[in-house]
N, CA, C and O of each residue as an XYZ file, in Angstrom:
460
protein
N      53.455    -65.717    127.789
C      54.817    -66.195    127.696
C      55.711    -65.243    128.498
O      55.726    -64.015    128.418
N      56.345    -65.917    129.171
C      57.513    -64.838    130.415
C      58.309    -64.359    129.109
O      58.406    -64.723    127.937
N      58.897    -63.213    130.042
C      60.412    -62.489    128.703
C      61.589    -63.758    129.072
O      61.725    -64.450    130.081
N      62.265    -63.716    127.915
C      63.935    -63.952    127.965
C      64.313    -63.781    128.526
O      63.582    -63.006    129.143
N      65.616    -63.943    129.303
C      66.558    -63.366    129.418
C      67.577    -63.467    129.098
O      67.989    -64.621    129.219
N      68.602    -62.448    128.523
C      70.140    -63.543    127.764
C      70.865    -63.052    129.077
O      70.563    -62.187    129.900
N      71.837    -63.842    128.984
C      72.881    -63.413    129.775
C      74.397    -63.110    128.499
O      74.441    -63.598    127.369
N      75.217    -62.415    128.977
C      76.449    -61.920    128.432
C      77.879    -62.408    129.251
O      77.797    -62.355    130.479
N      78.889    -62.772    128.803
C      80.073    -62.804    129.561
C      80.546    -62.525    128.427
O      80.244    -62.802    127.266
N      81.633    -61.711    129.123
C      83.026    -60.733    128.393
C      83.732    -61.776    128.188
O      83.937    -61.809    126.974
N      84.311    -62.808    128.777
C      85.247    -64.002    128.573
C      84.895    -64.763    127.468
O      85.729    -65.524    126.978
N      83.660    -64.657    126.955
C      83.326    -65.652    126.073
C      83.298    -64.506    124.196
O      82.550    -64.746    123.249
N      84.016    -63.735    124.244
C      84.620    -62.768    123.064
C      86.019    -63.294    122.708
O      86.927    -63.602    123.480
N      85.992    -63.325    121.515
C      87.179    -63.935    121.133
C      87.703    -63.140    120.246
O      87.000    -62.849    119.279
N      89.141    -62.554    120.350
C      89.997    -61.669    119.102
C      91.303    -61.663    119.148
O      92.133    -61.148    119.897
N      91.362    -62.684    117.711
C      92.350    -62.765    117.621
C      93.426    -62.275    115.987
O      93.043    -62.532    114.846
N      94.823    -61.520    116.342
C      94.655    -61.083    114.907
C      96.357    -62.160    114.456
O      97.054    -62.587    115.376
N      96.653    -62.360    113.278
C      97.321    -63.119    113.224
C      97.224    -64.512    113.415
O      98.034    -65.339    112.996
N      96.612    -64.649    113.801
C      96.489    -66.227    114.354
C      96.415    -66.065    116.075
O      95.927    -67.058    116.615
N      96.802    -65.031    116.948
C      97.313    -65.140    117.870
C      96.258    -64.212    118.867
O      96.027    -63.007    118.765
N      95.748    -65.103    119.776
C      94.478    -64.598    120.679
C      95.131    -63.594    121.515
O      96.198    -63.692    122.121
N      94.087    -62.336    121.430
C      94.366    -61.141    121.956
C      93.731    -61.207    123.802
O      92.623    -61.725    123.946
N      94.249    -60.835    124.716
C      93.734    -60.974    126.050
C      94.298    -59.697    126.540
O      94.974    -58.844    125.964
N      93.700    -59.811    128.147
C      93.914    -58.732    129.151
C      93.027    -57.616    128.799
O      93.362    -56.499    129.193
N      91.636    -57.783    127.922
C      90.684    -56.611    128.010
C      90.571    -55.490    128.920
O      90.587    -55.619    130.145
N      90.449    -54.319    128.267
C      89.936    -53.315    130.004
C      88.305    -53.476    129.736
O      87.627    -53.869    128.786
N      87.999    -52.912    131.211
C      86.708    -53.754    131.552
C      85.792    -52.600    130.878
O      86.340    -51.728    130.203
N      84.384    -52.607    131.070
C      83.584    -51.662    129.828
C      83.578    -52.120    128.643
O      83.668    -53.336    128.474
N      83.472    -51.271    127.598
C      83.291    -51.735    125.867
C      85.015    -51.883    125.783
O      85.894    -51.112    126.167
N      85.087    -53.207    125.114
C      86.595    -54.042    125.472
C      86.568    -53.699    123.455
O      87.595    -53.140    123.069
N      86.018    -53.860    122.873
C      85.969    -53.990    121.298
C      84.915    -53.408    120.830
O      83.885    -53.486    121.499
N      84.906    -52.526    119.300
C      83.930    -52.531    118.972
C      84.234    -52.050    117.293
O      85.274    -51.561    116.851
N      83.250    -52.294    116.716
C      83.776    -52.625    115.306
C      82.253    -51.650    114.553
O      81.097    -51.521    114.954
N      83.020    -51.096    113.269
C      81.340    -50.196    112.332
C      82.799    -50.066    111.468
O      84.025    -50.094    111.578
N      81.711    -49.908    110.555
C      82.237    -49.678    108.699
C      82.087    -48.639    108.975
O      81.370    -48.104    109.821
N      83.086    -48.101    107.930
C      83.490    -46.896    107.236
C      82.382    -45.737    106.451
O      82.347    -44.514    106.319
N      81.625    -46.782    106.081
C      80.213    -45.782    105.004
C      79.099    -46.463    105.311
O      79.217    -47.624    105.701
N      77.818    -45.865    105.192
C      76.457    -46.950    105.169
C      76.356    -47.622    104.054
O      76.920    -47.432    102.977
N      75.551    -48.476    104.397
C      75.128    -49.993    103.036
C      74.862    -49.259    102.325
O      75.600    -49.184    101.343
N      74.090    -48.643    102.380
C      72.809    -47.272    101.337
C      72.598    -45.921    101.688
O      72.123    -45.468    102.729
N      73.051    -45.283    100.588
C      72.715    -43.698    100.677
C      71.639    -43.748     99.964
O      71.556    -44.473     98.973
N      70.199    -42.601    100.588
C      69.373    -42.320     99.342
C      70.010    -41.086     99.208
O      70.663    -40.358     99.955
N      69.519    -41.045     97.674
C      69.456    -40.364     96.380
C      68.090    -39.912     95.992
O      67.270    -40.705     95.530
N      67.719    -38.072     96.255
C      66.726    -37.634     95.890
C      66.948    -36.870     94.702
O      67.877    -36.109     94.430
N      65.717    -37.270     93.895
C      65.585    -36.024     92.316
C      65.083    -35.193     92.414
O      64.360    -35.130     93.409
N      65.110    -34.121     91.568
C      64.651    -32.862     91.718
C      63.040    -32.910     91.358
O      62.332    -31.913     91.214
N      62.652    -34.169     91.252
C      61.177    -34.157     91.271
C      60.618    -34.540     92.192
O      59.407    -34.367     92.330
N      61.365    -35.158     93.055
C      60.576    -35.425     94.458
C      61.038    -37.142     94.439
O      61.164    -37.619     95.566
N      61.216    -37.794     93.640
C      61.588    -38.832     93.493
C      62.580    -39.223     94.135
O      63.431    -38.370     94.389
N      62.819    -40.752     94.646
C      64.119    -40.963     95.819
C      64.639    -41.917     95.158
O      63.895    -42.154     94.206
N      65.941    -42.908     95.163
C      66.379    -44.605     95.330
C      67.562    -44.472     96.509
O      68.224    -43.629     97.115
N      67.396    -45.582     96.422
C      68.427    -45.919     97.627
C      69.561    -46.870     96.493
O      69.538    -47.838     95.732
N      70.626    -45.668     97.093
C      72.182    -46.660     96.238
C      72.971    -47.540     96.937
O      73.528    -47.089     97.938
N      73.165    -48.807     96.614
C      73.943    -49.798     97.516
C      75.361    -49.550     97.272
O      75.778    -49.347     96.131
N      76.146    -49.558     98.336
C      77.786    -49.125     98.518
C      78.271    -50.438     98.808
O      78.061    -51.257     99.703
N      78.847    -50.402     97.979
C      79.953    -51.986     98.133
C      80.703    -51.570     99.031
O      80.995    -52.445     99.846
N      81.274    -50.273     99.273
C      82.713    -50.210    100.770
C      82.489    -51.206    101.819
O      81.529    -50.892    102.524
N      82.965    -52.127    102.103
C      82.578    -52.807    103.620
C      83.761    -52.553    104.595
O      83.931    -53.097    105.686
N      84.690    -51.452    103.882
C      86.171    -51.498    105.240
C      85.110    -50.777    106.411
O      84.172    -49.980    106.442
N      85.868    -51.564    107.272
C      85.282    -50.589    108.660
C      87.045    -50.361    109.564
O      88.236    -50.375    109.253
N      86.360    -50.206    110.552
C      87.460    -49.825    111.994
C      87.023    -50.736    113.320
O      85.955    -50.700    113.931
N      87.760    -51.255    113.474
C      87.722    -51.723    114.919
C      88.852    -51.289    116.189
O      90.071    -51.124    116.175
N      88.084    -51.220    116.991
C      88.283    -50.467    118.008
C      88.963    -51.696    119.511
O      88.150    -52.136    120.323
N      89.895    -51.918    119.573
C      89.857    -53.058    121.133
C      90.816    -51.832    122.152
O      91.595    -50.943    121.809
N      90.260    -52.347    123.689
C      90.703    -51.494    124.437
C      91.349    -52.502    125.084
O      90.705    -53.549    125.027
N      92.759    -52.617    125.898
C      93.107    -53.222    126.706
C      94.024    -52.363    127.669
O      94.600    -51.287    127.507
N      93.897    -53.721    129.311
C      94.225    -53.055    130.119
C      96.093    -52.325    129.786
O      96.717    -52.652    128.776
N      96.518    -51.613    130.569
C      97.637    -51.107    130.481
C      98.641    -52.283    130.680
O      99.733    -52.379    130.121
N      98.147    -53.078    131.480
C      99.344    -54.517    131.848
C      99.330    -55.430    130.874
O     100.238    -56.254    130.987
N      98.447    -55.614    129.731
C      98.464    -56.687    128.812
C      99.369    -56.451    128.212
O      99.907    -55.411    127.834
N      99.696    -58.237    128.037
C     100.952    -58.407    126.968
C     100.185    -58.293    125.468
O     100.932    -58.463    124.505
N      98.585    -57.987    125.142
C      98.539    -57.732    124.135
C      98.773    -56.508    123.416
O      98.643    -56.329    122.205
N      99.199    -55.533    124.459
C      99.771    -54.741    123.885
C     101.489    -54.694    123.286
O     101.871    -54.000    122.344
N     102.214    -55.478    123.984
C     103.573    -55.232    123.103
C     103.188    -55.869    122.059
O     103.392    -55.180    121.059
N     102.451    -57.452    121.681
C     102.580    -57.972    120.784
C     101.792    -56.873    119.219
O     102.078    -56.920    118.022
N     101.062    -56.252    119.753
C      99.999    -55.378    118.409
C     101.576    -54.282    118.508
O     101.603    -53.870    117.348
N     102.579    -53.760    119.082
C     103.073    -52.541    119.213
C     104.182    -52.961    118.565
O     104.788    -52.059    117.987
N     104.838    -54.522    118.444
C     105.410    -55.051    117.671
C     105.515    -54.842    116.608
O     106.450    -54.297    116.020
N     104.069    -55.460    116.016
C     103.302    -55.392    114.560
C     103.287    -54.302    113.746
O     103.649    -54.154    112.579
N     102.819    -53.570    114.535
C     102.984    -51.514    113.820
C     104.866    -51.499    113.564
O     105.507    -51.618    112.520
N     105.171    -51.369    114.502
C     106.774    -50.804    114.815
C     107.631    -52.093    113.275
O     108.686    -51.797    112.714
N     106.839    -53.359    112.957
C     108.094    -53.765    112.267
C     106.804    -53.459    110.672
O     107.410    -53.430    109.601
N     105.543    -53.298    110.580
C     104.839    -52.548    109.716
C     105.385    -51.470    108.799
O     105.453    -51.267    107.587
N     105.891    -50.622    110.392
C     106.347    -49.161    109.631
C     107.823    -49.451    108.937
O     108.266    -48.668    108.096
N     108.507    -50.559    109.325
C     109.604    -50.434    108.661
C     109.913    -51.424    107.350
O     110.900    -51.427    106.615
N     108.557    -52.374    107.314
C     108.882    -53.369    106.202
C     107.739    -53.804    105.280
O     107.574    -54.592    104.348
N     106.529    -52.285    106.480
C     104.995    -52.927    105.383
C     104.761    -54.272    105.687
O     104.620    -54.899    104.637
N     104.671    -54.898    106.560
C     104.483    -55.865    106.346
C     103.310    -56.342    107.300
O     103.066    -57.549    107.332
N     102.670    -55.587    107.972
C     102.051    -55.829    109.106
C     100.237    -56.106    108.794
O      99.517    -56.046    109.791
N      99.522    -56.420    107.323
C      98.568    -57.063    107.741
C      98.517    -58.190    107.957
O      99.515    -58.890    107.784
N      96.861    -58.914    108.578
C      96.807    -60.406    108.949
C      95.855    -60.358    109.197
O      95.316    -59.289    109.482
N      95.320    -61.352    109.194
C      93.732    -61.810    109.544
C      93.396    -61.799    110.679
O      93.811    -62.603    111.515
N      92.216    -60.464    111.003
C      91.273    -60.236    112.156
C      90.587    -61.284    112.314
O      90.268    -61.998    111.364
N      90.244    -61.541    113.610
C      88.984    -62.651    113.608
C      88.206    -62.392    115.151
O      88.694    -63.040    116.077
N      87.604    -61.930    115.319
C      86.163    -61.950    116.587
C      84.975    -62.248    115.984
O      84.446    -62.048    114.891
N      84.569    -63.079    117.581
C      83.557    -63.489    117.693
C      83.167    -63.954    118.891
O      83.812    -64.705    119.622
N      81.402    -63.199    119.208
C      81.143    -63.662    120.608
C      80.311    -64.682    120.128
O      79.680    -64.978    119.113
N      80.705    -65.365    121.939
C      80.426    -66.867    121.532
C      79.280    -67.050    122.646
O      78.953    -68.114    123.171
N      78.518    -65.240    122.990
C      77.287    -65.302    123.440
C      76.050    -65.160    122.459
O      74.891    -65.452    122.752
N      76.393    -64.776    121.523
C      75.353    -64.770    120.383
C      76.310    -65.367    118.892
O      77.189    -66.211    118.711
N      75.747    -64.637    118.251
C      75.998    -65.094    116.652
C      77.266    -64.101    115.772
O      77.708    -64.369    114.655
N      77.700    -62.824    116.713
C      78.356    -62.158    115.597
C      79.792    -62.839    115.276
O      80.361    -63.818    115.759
N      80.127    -61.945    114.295
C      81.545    -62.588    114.102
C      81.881    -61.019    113.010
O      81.126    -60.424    112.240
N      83.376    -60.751    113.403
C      83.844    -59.645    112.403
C      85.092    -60.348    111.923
O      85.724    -60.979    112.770
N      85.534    -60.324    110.672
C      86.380    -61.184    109.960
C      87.443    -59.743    109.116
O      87.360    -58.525    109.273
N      87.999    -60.241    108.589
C      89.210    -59.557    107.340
C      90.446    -60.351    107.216
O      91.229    -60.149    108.143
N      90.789    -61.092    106.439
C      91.914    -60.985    105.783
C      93.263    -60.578    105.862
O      94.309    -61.207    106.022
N      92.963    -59.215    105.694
C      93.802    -58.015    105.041
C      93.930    -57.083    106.410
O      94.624    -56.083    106.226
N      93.379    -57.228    107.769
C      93.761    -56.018    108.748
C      94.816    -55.774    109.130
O      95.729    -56.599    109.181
N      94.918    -54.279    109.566
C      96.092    -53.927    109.903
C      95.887    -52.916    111.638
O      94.903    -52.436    112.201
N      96.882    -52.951    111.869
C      97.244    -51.961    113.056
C      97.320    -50.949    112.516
O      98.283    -50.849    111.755
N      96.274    -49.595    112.647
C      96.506    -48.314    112.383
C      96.885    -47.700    113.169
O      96.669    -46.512    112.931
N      97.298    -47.841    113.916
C      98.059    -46.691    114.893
C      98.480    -47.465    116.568
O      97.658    -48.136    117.193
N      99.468    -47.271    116.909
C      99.837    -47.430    118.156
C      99.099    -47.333    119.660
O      98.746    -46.160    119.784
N      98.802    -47.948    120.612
C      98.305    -47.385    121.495
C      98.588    -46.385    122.436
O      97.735    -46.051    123.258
């Protein structure tokens, strides 16, 4: 059986927070997303004995880079700037490439910091 091959396009990533699709990526790693803690820490006893403990934390951090000319940057610089003055700035993250299967979701995200 020959190998696979996948192919990838950057255009076909989708992130949008608010409702409102984020564009003007810089080129390289444009997004990237990891939780906060692992699924499972082991836990060794003083007898030699191990388990592995499951961690409910699932907050993570996501990471998007865009170019210096995107208008997705005033619109996220918006969000923080009327955040800091009224709290009011989470909304529902949503990516997903639409070259494979992932998808990162929340609810509840927020802009932590300015670019």
């Amino acid at each position: 059986m020959p190998p696979t091959h996948n192919n990838y396009d950057p255009q076909l990533v989708l992130v949008s927070f608010r409702g409102v699709n984020l564009f003007g990526f810089a080129n390289g790693t444009f997004v990237s997303a990891a939780r906060n803690e692992d699924s499972f820490t082991l836990e060794a006893g003083a007898g030699g004995d191990s388990v592995f403990v499951r961690n409910h934390n699932k907050t993570g951090v996501v990471s998007v880079t865009f170019m210096q000319s995107s208008p997705s940057n005033d619109y996220l610089a918006s969000i923080i700037a009327a955040d800091e003055l009224f709290g009011d700035g989470e909304g529902a993250l949503f990516i997903k490439d639409l070259n494979g299967t992932t998808i990162v979701e929340d609810q509840n995200a927020r802009v932590m910091k300015p670019a």
